[in-house]
Residue, then its C-alpha position, 0 to 999 in steps of 0.5 A: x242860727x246856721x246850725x240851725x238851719x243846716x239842721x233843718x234842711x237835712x232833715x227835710x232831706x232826710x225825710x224827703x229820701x225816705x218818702x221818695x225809697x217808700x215810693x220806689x218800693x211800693x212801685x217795685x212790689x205793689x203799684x205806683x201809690x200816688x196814680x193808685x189813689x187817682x185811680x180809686x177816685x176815678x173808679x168811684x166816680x165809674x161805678x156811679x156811671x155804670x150803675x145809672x148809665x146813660x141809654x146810649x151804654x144800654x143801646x151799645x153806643x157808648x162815647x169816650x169816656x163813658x163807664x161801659x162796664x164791670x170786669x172781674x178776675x178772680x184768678x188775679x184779683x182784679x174787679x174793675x170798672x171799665x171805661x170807653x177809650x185807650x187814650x192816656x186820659x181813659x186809662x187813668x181811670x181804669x181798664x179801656x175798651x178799644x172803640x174800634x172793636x165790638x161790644x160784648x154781645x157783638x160779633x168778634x174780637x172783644x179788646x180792653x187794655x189797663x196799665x200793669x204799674x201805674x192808675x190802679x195797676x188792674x192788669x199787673x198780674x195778667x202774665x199769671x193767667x191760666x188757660x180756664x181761669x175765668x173772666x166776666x164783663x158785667x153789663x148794663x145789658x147783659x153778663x158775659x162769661x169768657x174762659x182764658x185759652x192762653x197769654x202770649x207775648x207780642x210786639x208793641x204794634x201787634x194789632x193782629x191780636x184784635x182780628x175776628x176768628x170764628x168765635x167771639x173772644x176777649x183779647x186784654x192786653x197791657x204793656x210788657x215787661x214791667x216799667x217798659x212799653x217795649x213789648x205787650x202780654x195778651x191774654x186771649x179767651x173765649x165766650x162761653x156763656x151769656x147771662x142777664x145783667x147783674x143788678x148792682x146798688x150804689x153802696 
């Protein structure tokens, strides 16, 4: 009967430590499986909003919360919803727009940050954007293209990176390096063209 049980509890063990390396390695290489499949059901729940959004998104009045918008980089792979909002909460579900800065279509620094290892990971490979490569913010009022000019690593509270300059542009942002919030990758790009609105079916 002892036997038995010891049996038992090692092979729960075992089990257990090969759950927990499958979990490690997947971090390491991919994203963190368990907030990936939290992400997902929140980006479902975001598309539906982005698709029928309330008149406040149309009227760029967004609250925190709300789907505002679809971003996408080819270069990385990346075709996410976003949501209003950087808090813990808001980022859990996708990629956040900062609420003090514009909207696209506004005048100035447009900012969207996303995390790189965890919640759908969006914005894990933003380090491997390249000055040209394209990104695009489908609206429920308008498409705007913007091409990447550079990434930068900054400081944790470099919030210069969110100021007006002489143009409207996209800054995203994400913590640096992977697994540390010591530093951030920015990427910084430029509008250069504004089309209508992209008209998406629920699926």
């Amino acid at each position: 009967m002892v036997r038995a049980v010891l049996r038992f509890v090692a092979s729960v063990m075992m089990v257990s430590g090969a759950l927990l390396i499958t979990d490690a390695v997947l971090t390491l290489t991919w994203q963190e499986p368990v907030s990936a499949y939290l992400a997902q059901r929140q980006q479902t729940k975001l598309k539906e909003a982005y698709i029928h959004p309330p008149q406040r998104v149309v009227m760029k009045r967004p609250l925190r919360g709300d789907s505002i918008a679809k971003i996408l980089i080819p270069a990385i792979g990346v075709s996410k919803y976003v949501v209003e909002g950087t808090d813990l909460d808001d980022l859990r579900k996708g990629p956040g727009h900062y609420p003090k800065t514009p909207l696209p279509g506004e005048r100035g620094t447009v900012a969207i940050a996303g995390h790189r290892t965890t919640y759908g990971a969006p914005f894990r490979k933003l380090n491997e954007l390249h000055p040209g490569d394209r990104i695009t913010l489908e609206m429920p009022y308008g498409t705007f293209v913007y091409r990447v000019q550079k990434t930068q690593v900054v400081d944790n509270d470099a919030w210069w990176i969110t100021k007006s300059v002489g143009y409207n542009r996209l800054v995203l942002s994400a913590c640096h390096p992977l697994y540390s919030a010591a530093q951030r990758i920015v990427a910084f790009a430029r509008l250069v063209k504004r089309q209508p609105p992209q008209v998406e079916k629920a699926s």
